[in-house]
C-alpha positions as CSV (number, residue, x, y, z in Angstrom):
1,X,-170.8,-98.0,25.5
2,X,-169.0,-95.8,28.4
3,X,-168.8,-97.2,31.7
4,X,-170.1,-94.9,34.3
5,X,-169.3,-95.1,38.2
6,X,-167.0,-93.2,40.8
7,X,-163.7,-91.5,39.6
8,X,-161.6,-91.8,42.8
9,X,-158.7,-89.7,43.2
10,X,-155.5,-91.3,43.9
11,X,-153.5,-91.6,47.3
12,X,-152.1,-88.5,48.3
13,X,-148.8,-88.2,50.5
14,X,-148.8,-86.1,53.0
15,X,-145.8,-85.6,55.5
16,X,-146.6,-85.0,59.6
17,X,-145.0,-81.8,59.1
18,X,-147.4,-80.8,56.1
19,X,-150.3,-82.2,58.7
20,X,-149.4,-80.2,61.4
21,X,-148.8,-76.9,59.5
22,X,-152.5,-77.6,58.2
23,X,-153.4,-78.4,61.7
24,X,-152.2,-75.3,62.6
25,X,-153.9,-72.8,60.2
26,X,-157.5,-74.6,61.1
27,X,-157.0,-74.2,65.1
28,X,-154.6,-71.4,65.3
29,X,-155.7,-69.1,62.5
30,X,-159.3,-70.1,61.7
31,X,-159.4,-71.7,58.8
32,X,-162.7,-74.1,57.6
33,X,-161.9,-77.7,56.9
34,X,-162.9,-76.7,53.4
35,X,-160.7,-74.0,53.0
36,X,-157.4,-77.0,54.0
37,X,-159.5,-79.2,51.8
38,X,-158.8,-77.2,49.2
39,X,-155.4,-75.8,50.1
40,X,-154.4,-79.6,50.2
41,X,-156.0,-81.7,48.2
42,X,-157.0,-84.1,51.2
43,X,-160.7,-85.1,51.7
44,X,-162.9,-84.0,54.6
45,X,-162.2,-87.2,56.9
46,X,-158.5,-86.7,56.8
47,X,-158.9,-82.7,57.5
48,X,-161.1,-83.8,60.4
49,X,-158.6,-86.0,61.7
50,X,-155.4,-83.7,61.5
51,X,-157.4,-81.1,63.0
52,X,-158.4,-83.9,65.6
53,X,-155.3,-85.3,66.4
54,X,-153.0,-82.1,66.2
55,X,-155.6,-81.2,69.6
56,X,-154.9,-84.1,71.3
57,X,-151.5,-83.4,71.1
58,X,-151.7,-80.2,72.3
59,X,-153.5,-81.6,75.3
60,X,-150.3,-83.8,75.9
61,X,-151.9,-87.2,74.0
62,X,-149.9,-88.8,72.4
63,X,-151.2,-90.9,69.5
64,X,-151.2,-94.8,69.3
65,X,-150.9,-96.3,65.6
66,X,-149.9,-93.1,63.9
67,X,-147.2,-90.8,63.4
68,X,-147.5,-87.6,65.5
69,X,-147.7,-84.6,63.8
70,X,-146.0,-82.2,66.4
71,X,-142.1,-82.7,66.2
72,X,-142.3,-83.3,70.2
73,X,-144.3,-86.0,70.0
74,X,-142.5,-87.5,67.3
75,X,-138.8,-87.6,69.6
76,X,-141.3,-88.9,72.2
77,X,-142.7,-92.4,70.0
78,X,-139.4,-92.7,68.4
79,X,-137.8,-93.2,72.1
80,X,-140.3,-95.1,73.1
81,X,-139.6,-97.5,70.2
82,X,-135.7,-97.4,71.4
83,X,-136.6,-98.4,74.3
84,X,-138.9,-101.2,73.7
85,X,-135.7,-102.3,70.9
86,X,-133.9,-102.3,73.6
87,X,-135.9,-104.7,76.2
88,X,-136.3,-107.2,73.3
89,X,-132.6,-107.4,73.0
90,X,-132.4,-107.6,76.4
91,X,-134.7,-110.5,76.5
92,X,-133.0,-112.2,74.1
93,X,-129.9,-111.9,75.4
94,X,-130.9,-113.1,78.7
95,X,-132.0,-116.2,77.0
96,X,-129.1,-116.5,74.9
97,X,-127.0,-116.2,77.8
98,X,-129.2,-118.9,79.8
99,X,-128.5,-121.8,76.8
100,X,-124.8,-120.5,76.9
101,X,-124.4,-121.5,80.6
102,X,-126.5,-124.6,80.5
103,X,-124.5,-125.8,77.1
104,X,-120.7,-125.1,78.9
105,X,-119.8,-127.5,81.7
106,X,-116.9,-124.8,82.7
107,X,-119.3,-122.4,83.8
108,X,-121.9,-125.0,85.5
């Protein structure tokens, strides 16, 4: 007895810069979303959505939940993350601060 049913193919890994060159040859140079299908290995849904997402860039959006393919808008969430490091520690250190004060009777 053989078992019959879907062969799936296994998870590709792709890099932003790999994306974006794709990107690239569909909006830039023409290229079908079958011909990057093929150039890359990805499935249609994926090559949709760098082709997608690489526009929305270009029209200065930058995306939420995933890593950006154009190296601009990379810098951009990876500062964005810095800063948001940066109010956390802040925060904390406010309240660290506050239980300092309120634990030393020299500085009350």
């Amino acid at each position: 007895m053989s078992k019959t049913g879907s062969k799936r193919k296994g998870r590709l890994n792709i890099s932003p810069k790999q994306k974006l060159e794709y990107a690239k040859l569909m909006i830039e140079d023409g290229y079908t979303n079958k011909q990057i299908m093929e150039l890359s290995g990805a499935c249609a849904s994926a090559v949709t959505r760098w082709k997608r997402q690489y526009r929305q860039e270009l029209n200065g959006e930058i995306p939420e939940g995933k890593t950006a393919l154009t190296e601009e808008h990379r810098r951009i969430q990876e500062l964005e993350q810095q800063l948001a490091d940066a109010k956390r520690d802040n925060a904390l250190l406010k309240k660290a601060t506050a239980f300092f004060i309120r634990d030393n009777p020299a500085l009350q």
